[in-house]
C-alpha positions, 0 to 999 in steps of 0.5 A: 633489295636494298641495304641496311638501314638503322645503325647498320647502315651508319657503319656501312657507311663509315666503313666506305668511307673509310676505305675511299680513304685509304684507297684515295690515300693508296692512290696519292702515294702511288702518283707522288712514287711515279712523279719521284720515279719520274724525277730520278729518271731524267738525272738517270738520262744525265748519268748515262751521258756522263758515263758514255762520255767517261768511257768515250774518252777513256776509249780513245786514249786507250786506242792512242797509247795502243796504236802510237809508236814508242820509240824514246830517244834522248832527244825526246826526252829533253824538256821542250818548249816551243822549239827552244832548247832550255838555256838558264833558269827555269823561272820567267817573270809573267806580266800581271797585267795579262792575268788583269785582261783574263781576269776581266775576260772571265768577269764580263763572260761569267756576268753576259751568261746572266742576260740569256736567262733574264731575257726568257723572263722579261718575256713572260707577262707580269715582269717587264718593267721590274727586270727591265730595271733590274738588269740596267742595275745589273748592267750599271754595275759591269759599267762602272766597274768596266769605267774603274778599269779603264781610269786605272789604265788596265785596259791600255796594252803596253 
């Protein structure tokens, strides 16, 4: 037996088609839902770290201020620092030039966490020569500024 033929069969036929269609459009929603769900579950793992991590340290204190003697003195509660007794005022003078090294510390750290990322795509094929430019402008930049500091007498230590 075989299928209608004739105008019917034009309306069968339109009708399957329209039913692939809805069925092929079931079919992407379902798989972009599962590549979202998939998306959320990997920063689900990140927050299951964090808070592990949150309540590891809470742990641990709690267990610190449950197990530590507590026994205050007077001598205990006198401001401490390094083993001196406080004399005077509690203002002191900080060089600047101690902030200028940490300054310049944090500068050249911050820009030396460029270089790891920049050495995964130099390795890929296609971007040699541009990120090989690219980062000796890069490093040209941490030189000069480096050259400025060194002129200015920052890096000498008095």
């Amino acid at each position: 037996m075989t299928g209608p033929t004739g105008p019917t069969a034009t309306v069968v036929e339109a009708g399957q088609a329209r039913v692939a269609e809805v069925v092929g459009a079931a079919q992407s929603a379902h798989a972009a839902a599962a590549s979202s769900h998939d998306y959320f579950r990997s920063y689900s793992v990140v927050g299951l770290l964090a808070v592990v991590g949150v309540l590891f340290v809470a742990v641990a204190f709690g267990a610190g201020r449950l197990l530590r003697p507590v026994a205050p003195t007077p001598e205990k509660l006198l401001t401490y620092e390094c083993g001196v007794d406080p004399v005077g005022e509690g203002w002191a003078h900080t060089q600047v030039r101690y902030y200028v090294y940490a300054f310049l510390y944090v500068i050249f750290a911050v820009d030396s966490i460029f270089l790891f990322p920049w050495a995964t795509v130099f390795a890929a094929p296609g971007y040699g020569a541009t990120t090989l430019v690219e980062m000796f402008v890069f490093l040209g930049f941490l030189a000069v500024g480096l050259l400025y500091a060194y002129k200015k007498g920052v890096l000498t230590w008095t």
